[in-house]
N, C-alpha and C positions, 0 to 999 in steps of 0.2 A: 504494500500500500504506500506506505514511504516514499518507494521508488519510482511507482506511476502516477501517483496523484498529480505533481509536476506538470506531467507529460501528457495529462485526459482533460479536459474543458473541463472548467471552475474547478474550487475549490469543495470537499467535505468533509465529512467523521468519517471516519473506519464504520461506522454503523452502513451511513449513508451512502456510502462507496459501494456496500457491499448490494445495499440494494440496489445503488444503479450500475452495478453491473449484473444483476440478476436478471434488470427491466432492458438494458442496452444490448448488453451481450448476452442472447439463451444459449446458453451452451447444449447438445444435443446430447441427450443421456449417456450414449456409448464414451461420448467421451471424458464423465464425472467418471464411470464406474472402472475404465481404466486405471484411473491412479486411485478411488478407493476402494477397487473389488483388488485388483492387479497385480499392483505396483505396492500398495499399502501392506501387503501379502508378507512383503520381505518386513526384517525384523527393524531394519534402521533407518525406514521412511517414517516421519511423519503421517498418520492418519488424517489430523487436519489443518495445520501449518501449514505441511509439505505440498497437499492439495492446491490449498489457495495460492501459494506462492508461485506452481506450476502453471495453474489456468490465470494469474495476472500476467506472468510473463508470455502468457499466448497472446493475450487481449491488448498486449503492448504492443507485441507485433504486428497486429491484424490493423490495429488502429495507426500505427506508422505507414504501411503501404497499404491502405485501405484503397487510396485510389487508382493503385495498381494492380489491382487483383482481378481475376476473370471468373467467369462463369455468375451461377446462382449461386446467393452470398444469404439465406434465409438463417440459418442456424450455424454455432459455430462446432465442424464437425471435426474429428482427428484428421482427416485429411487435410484441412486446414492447419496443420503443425508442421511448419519448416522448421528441420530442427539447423539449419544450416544460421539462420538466425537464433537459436534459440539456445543460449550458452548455459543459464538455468538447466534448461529441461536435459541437455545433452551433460551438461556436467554433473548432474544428478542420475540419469542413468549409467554412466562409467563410474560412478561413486556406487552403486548398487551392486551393478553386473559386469562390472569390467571395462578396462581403456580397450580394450579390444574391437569394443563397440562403435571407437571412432573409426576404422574401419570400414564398418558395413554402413554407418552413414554416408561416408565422402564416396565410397565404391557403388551403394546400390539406390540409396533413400532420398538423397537431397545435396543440393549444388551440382555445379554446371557440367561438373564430370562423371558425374550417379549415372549409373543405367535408367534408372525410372528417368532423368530427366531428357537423357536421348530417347529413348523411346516417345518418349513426347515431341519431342524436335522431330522424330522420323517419319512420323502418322500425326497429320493434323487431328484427328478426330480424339485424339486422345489430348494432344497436345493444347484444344481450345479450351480444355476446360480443369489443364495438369492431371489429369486422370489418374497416369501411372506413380505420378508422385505421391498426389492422394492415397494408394492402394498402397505402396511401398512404407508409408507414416504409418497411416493404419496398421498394416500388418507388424512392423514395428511396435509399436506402441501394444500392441496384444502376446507379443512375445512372449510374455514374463507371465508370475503368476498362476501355473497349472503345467502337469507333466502328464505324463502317458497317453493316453487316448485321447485327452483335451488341452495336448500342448496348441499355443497356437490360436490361428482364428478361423472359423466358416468363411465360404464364398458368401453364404447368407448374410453373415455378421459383415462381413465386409462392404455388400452392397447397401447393407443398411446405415453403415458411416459415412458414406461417401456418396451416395445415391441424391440429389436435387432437383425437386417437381420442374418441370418442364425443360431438361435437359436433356441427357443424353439417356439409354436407355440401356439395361442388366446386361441386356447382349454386348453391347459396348465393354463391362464391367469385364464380361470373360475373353473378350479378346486381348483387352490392356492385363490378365490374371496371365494368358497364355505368352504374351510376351516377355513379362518380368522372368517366368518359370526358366523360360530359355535362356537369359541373357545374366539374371544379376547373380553375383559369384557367392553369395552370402545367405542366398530364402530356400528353407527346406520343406516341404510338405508331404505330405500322407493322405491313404486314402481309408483308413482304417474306418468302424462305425458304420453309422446310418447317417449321418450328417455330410457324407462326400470328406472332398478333401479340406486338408487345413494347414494353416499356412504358417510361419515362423520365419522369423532369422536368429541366427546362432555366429557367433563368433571365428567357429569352423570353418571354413570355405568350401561348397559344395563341390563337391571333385566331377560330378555328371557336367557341372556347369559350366566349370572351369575350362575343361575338355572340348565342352562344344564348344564354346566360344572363344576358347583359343586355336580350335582346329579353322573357325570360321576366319580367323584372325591372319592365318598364315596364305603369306602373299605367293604365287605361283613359281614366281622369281625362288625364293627359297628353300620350295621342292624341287626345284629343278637344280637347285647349288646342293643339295644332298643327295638327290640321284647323283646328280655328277659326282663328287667326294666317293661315294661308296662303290660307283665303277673302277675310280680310281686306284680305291686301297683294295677292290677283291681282287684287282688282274695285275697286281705290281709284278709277282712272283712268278705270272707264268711264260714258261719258257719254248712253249710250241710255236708261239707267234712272239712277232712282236706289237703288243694291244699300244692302240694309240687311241684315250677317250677324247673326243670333242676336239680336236689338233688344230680346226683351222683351214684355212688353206694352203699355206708353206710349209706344206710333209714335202721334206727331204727324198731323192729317190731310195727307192727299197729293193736289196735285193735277197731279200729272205721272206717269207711270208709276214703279210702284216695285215693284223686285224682290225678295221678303225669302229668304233663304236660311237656310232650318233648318238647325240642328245636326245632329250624325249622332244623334242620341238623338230625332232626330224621325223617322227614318227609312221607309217605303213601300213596299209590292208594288206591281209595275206594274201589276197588275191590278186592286189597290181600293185605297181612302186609308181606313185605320179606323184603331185602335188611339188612342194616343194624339194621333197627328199632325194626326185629326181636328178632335177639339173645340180644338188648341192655332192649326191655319186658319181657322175657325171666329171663333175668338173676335177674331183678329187684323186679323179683316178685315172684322169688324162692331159691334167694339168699341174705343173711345179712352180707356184708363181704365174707369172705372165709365158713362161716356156712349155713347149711340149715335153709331155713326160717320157722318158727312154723307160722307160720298165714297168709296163702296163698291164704286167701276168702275175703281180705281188699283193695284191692288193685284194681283202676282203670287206664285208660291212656287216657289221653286228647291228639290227634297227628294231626299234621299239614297236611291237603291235599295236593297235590302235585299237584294237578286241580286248587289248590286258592294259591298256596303262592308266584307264581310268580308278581301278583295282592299286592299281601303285601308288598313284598321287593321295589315293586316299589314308592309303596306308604310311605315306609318309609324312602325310600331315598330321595322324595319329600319336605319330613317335614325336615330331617337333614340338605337339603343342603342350606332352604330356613332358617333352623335355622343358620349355619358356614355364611349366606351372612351378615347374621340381626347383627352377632356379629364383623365380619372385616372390612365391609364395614358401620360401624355405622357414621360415621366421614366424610363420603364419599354421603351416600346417602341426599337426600334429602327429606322432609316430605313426600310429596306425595308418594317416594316411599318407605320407613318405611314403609305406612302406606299400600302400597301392595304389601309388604313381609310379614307383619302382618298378611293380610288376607289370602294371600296363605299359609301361615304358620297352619293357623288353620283351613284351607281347608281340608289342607295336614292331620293336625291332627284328626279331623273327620275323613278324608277317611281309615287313619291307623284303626279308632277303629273299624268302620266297617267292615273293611278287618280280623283284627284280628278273629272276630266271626264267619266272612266265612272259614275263612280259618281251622281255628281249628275246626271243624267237625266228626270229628272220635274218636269215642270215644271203645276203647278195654278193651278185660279181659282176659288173661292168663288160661287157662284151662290144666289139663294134654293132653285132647283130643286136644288140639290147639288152638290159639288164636283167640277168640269170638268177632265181631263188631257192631258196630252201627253207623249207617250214619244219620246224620242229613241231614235234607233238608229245599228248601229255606224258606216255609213257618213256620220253626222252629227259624228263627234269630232273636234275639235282637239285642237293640241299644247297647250295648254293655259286655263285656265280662263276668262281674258281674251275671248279671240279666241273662243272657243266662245260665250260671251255676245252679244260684240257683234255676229258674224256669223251662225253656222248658229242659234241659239236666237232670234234676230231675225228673223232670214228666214223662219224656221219661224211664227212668232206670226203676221206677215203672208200667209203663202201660209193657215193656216190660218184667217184671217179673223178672230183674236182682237187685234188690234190690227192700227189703221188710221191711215194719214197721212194721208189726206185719206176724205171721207164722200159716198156717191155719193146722189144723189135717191130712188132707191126706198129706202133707207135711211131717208130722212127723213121717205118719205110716210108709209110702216110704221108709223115710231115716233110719228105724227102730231108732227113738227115743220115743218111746211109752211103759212105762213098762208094764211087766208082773205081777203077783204073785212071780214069781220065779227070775226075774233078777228086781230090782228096777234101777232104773237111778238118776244121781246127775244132779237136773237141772240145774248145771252150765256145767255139761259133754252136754247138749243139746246148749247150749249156743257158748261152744268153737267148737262144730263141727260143727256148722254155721262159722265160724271166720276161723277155721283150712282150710278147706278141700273146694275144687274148685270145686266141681259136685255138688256145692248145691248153689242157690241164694245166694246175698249179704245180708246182713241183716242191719239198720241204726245203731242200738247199741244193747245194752245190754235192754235195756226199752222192744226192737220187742221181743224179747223173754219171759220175766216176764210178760208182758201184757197177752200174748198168753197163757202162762202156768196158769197164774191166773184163766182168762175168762173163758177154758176149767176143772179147779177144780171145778170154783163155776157150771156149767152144769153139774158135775158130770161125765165127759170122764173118769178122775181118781184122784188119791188122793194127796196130796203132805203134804210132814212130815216132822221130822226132827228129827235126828239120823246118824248113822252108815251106813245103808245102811242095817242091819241087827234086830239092837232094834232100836226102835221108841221113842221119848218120848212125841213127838204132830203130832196127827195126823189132818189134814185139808180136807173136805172132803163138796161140797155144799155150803163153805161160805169165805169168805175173809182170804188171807193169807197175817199175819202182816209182 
């Protein structure tokens, strides 16, 4: 009284105060029985001090921005409790039930960065009348005071605080309930009873909520910089190719097998390679820079199905978000739930590496005639991305006859690498035009060919020497060439 009399037109007694603000201000019952059914409940409130001091400090506020206030203004209801104005009332609730509580106010209930107040910015229909903030105080403000089956408040109780004749209408009421549910990281509910669900905030951080709304949070950019990293670290080690993820366009020429693995922004139907991932194969793999490429038979592509990478992205946003909760909310959570963010976190991560392998499936080759594919299928996946390379997508290139460790004789008659009398050949000219030229298998290295030309001298197919091409000065024929 003291402190508002000042502040309300004329002067009176504390008697007289009280009656005009009984006549001025009707406060609407749910929100007397709050702080004395509620709130009074705890041992070190005030019954009726603590009451009266809380509802002048509303009436203070209400009557300072009275002429900024919206909607129907008939009764003064809990939804009308900003407590972002209301230092009393918020400093009496962390004096009850914990600083914690400051928290869930600035995060979900009130001020410009609360969920309830975006919500309200994001849907006019909510926002003309603060709807969501309304709901968020109220439920607030019902928190306390009652545990097990009646922690909490009704949708009924709620639309009864906040509800105003000729306004908006209950349907309204469950669409701004449906929104909060999703978004604020701090309201927990039940559907327990016959009264439907009921609503609370707790100091805890709802982990369901957290989750959505940081999975909603994570930008495409930063799944696509964790796919990339985890291609990175699963294929350092392997030694059949050489894996090159996301490289560019200034790949070096290759004269060993080399694997390049697109982005997911390159991604493919199994059924054709067009779009963009075309011309970016295309170019990769017949261009070094601005020059034509000399060795255009090295080169494979590892590319993201477009059937599995929806399945990834999501999964990796699973792991990210459950990662950003594990490191903000460290101070905030409790063991128990550490301990199942943890778990989900490396749910999330398994399901990633799994998904990885599904997803990358297609594996292409650049041809003059056009670009060449190979679909993996289900019963081809490994645990993970490694092992899937070096063994089943290995195995696969050679049972399909696109890379060879050694090179058989009709192979070579084909390609006319087989000398004559009259034309001899440099077995390294047989060597690069496996390496050069796309109308011919991959080959593993330089060994698939020396093997091959060996095995065939010592059978006696033909001869190999060494010279000019024209004089000889060892000729090898039947036996081992050093």
């Amino acid at each position: 009284y003291q402190d508002l009399k000042s502040e309300l037109p004329g002067h009176a007694t504390r008697s007289e105060y009280k009656e005009r603000l009984r006549k001025s201000y009707p406060f609407h019952p749910e929100l007397i029985d709050v702080f004395k059914v509620r709130w009074a409940s705890h041992h070190d409130f005030q019954r009726t001090r603590g009451v009266l001091r809380l509802l002048a400090s509303i009436v203070s506020d209400l009557w300072k921005r009275q002429h900024n206030m919206i909607g129907k203004n008939l009764l003064i209801h809990t939804g009308d409790v900003n407590f972002e104005n209301l230092d009393a009332l918020s400093g009496q609730l962390k004096k009850l039930y914990g600083n914690g509580y400051s928290a869930v106010i600035s995060a979900d209930v009130s001020g410009s960065s609360s969920n309830a107040h975006r919500i309200d910015e994001d849907k006019s229909e909510f926002g003309n009348s603060n709807l969501t903030k309304s709901i968020a105080s109220t439920i607030l403000l019902n928190s306390f005071g009652s545990d097990g089956p009646n922690k909490g408040t009704t949708v009924a109780d709620i639309k009864l605080s906040v509800m105003k004749p000729n306004d908006f209408s209950h349907f309204t009421v469950n669409a701004a309930l449906q929104e909060l549910e999703g978004r604020a990281h701090f309201l927990y509910y039940s559907s327990t009873g016959t009264s439907g669900k009921r609503y609370w905030f707790h100091t805890k951080p709802n982990i369901n909520i957290l989750i959505t709304q940081a999975k909603n949070d994570v930008q495409s950019l930063e799944v696509d910089a964790e796919i990339e990293k985890r291609l990175k670290q699963r294929t350092d080690g392997i030694t059949a190719f050489k894996v090159l993820v996301n490289p560019g366009d200034e790949i070096p020429e290759q004269q060993r097998p080399a694997l390049i693995i697109l982005p997911p922004k390159y991604s493919a139907n199994p059924s054709v390679i067009n779009g963009n991932t075309k011309p970016v194969i295309e170019k990769i793999a017949t261009k070094k820079g601005n020059s034509e490429r000399k060795y255009r038979n090295t080169m494979l592509f590892l590319i993201c199905s477009e059937n599995a990478i929806g399945k990834l992205q999501s999964d990796v946003k699973d792991y990210l978000a459950c990662l950003k909760i594990r490191q903000e909310y460290s101070t905030q959570l409790e063991n128990e739930q550490k301990q199942e963010i943890q778990r989900r976190m490396e749910d999330a991560n398994r399901q990633t590496e799994s998904s990885i392998v599904v997803a990358y499936s297609i594996i292409a080759k650049y041809t003059a005639k056009g670009i060449e594919k190979l679909i993996l299928n289900q019963g081809e996946f490994r645990d993970s991305l490694d092992a899937q390379i070096s063994t089943n997508i290995l195995q696969r290139l050679k049972d399909e006859e696109w890379l060879l460790s050694a090179v058989g004789l009709g192979l070579l008659i084909s390609n006319y690498l087989i000398p004559t009398l009259e034309n001899p050949i440099k077995a390294n000219d047989v060597y690069e035009a496996f390496i050069r030229f796309d109308d011919k298998p991959m080959i593993t290295g330089s060994e698939a060919i020396r093997t091959s030309l060996e095995r065939y001298c010592s059978q006696g197919e033909f001869v190999i020497a060494t010279g000019d091409g024209k004089t000889f000065t060892n000729i090898y024929y039947r036996e081992s060439v050093p």
